[in-house]
Backbone as a printed PyTorch tensor [residue, N CA C, xyz], in Angstrom:
tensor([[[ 14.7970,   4.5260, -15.4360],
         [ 14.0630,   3.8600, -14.3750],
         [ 14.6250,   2.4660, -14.1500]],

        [[ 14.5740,   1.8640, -13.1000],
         [ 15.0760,   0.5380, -12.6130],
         [ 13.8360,  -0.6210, -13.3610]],

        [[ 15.0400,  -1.5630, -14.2040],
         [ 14.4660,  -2.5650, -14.1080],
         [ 13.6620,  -3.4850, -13.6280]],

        [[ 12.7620,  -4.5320, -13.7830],
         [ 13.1570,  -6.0760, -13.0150],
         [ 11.9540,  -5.5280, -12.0640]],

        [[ 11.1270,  -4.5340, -12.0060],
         [ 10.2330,  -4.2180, -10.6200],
         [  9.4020,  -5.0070, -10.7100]],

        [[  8.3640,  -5.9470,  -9.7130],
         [  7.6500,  -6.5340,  -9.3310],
         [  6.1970,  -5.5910,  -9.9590]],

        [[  5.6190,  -6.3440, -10.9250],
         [  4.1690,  -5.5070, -11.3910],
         [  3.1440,  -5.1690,  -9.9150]],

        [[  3.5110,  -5.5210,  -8.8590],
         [  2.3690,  -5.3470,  -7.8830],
         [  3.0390,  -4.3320,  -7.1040]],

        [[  4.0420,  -3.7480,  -7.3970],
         [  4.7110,  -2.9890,  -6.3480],
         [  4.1160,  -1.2520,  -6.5360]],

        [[  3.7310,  -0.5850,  -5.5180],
         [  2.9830,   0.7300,  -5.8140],
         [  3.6000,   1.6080,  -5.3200]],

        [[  3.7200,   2.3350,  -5.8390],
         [  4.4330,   3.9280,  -6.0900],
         [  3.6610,   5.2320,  -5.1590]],

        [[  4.0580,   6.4610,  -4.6500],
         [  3.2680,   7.4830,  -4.2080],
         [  2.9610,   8.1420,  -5.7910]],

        [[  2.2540,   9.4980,  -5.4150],
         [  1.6970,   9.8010,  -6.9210],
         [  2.7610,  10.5480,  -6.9670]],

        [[  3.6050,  10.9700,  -6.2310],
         [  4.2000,  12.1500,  -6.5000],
         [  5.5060,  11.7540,  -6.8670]],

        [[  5.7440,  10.8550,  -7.0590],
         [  7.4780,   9.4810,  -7.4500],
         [  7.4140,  10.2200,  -9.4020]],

        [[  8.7860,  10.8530,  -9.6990],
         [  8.8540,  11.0740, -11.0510],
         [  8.8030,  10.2910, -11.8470]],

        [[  8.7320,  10.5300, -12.8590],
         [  8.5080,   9.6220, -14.1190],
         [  9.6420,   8.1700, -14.1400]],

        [[ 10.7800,   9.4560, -14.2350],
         [ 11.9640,   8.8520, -14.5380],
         [ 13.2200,   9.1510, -13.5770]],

        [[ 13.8590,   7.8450, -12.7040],
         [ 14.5360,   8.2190, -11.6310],
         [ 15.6550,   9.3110, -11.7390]],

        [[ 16.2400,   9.4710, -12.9220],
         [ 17.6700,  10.4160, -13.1580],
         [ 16.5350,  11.8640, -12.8400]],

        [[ 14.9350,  11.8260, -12.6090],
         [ 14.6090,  13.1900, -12.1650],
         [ 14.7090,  13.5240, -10.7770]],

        [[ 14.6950,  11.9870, -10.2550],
         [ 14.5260,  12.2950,  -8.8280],
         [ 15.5870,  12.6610,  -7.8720]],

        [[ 15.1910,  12.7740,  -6.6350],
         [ 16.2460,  14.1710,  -5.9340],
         [ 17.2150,  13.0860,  -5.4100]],

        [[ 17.1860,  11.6710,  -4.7870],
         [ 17.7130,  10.9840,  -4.3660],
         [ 18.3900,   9.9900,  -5.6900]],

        [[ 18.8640,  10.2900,  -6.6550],
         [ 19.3540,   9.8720,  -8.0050],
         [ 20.5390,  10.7430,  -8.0390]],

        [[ 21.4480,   9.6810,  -8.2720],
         [ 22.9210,  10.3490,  -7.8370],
         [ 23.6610,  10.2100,  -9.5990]],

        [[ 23.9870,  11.3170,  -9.8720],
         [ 24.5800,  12.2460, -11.6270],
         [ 25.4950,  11.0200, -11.4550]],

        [[ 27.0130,  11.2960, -10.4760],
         [ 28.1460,  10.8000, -10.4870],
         [ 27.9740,   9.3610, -10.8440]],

        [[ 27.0320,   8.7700,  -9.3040],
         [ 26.9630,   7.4910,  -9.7260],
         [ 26.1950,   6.6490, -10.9220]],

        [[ 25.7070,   7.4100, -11.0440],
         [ 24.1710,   7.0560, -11.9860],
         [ 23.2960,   5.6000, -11.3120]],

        [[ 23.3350,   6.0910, -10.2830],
         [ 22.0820,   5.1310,  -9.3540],
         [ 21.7100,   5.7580,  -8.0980]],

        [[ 21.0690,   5.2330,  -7.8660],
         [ 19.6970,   6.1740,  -6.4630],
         [ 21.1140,   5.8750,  -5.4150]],

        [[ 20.6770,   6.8450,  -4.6980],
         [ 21.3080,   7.0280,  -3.2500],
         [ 20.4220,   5.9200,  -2.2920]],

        [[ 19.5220,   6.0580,  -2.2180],
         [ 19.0530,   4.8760,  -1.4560],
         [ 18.8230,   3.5780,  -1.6520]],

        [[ 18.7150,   2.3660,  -0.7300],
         [ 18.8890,   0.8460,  -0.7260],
         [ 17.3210,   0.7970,  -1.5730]],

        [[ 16.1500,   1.1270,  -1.1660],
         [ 15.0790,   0.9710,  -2.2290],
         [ 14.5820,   2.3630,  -1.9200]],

        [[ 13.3480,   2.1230,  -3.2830],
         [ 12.8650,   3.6900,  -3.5840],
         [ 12.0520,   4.4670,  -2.4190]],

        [[ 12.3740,   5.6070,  -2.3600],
         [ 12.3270,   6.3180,  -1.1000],
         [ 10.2280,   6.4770,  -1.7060]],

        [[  9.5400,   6.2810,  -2.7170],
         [  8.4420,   6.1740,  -3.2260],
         [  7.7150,   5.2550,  -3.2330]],

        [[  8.1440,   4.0190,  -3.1400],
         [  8.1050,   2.9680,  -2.5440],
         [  6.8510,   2.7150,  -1.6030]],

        [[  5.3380,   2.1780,  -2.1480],
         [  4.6580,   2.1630,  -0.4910],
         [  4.4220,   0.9510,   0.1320]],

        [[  4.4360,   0.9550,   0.8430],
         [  4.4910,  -0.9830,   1.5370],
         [  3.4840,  -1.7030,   1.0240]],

        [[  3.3100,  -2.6510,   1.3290],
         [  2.7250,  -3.7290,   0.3420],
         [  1.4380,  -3.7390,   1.1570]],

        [[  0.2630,  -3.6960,   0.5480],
         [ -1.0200,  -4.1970,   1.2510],
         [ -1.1760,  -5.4390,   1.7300]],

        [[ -1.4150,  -5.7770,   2.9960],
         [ -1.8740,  -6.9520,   3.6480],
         [ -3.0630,  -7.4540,   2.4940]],

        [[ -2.4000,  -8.6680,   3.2580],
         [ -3.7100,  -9.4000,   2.3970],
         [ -5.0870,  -9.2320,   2.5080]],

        [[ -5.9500,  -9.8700,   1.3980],
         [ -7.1670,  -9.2550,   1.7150],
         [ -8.0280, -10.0310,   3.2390]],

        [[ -8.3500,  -9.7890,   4.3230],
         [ -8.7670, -10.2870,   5.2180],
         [-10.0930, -11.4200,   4.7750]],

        [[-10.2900, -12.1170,   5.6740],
         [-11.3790, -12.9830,   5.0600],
         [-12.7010, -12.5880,   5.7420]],

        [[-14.0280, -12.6520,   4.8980],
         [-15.2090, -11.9940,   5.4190],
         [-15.2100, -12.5240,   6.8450]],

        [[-16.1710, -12.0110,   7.4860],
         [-16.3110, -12.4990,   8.9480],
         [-15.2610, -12.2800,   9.8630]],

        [[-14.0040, -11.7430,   9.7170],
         [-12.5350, -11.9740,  10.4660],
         [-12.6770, -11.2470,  11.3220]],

        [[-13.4010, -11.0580,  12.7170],
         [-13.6930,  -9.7600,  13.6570],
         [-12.3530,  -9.7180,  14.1460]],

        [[-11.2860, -10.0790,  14.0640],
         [-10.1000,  -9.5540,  14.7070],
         [ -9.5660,  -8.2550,  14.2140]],

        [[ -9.9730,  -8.4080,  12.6680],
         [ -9.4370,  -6.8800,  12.1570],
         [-10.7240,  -6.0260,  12.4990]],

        [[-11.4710,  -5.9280,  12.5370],
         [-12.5340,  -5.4250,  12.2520],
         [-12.7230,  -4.2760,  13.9820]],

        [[-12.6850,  -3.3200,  13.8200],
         [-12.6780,  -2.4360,  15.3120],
         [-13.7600,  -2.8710,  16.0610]],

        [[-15.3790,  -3.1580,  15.9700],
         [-15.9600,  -3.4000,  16.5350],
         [-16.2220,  -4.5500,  16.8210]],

        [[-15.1940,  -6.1150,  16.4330],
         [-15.5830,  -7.1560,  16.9900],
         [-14.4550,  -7.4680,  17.3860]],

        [[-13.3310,  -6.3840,  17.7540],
         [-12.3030,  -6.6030,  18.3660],
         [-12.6180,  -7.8040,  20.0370]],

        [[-13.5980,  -7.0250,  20.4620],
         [-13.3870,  -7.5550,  21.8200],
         [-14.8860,  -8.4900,  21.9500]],

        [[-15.3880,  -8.1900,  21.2340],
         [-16.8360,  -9.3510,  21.3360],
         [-17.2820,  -9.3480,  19.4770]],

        [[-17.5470, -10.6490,  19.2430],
         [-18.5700, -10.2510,  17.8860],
         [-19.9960,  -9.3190,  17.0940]],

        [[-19.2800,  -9.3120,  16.1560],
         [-20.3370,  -8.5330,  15.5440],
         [-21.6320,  -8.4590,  15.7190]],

        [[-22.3870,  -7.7600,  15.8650],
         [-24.4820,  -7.8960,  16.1340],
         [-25.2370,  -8.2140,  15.3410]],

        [[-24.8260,  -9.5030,  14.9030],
         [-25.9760,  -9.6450,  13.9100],
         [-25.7250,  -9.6460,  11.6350]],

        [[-24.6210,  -8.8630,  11.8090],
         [-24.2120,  -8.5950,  10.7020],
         [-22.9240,  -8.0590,  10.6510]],

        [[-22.1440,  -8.2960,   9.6830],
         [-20.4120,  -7.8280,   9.7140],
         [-20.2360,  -6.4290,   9.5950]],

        [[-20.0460,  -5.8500,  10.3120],
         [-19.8290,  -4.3510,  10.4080],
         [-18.3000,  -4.2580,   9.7110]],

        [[-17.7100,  -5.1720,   9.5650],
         [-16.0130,  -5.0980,   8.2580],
         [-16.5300,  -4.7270,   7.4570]],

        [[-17.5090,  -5.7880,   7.0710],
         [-17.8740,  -5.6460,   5.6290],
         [-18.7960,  -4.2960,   5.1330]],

        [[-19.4490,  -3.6100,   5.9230],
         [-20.0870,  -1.9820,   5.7240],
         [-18.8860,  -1.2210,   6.2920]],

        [[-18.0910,  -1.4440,   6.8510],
         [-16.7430,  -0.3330,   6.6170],
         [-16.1710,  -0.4430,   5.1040]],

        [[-16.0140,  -1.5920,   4.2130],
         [-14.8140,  -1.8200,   2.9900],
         [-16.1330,  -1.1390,   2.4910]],

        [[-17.4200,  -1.4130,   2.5010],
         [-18.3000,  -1.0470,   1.4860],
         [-18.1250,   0.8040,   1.4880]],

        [[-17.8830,   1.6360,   2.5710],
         [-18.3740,   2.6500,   2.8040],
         [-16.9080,   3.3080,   1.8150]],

        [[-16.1480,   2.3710,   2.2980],
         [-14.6460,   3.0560,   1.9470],
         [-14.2440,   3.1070,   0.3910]],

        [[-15.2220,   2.6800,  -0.4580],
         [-15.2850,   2.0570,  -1.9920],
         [-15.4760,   3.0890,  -2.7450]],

        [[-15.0100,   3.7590,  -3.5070],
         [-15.1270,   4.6170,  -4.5390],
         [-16.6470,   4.8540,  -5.1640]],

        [[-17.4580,   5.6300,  -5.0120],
         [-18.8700,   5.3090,  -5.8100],
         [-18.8010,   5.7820,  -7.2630]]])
């Protein structure tokens, strides 16, 4: 496996253990065929700040009613 990786950097589940398994891991050369890992998932935006109706779908175009409807979407989306 490649050195030197950034601890925040996240993987799909399905990325092998160990790169000499993976399909884009080249015998001859003994390094990946590709510039970075094809497993690789982009980096999460930052965390938005409460109240931010720009991200938020329903205060896209006017504000929220009363209460942050972001904040009962992250809640709904939360693992129970």
């Amino acid at each position: 496996m490649q050195e030197g990786r950034a601890a925040k950097e996240r993987f799909a589940q399905d990325k092998a253990k160990d790169c000499a398994c993976c399909y884009f891991w080249s015998a001859g050369k003994k390094a990946c065929t590709k510039k970075s890992c094809y497993y690789l998932l982009p980096e999460q935006e930052a965390e938005e700040k409460e109240g931010d109706c720009r991200s938020c779908p329903y205060g896209k175009h006017s504000p929220c009613i009363g209460y942050c409807l972001l904040k009962i979407l992250r809640e709904m989306r939360l693992p129970k």
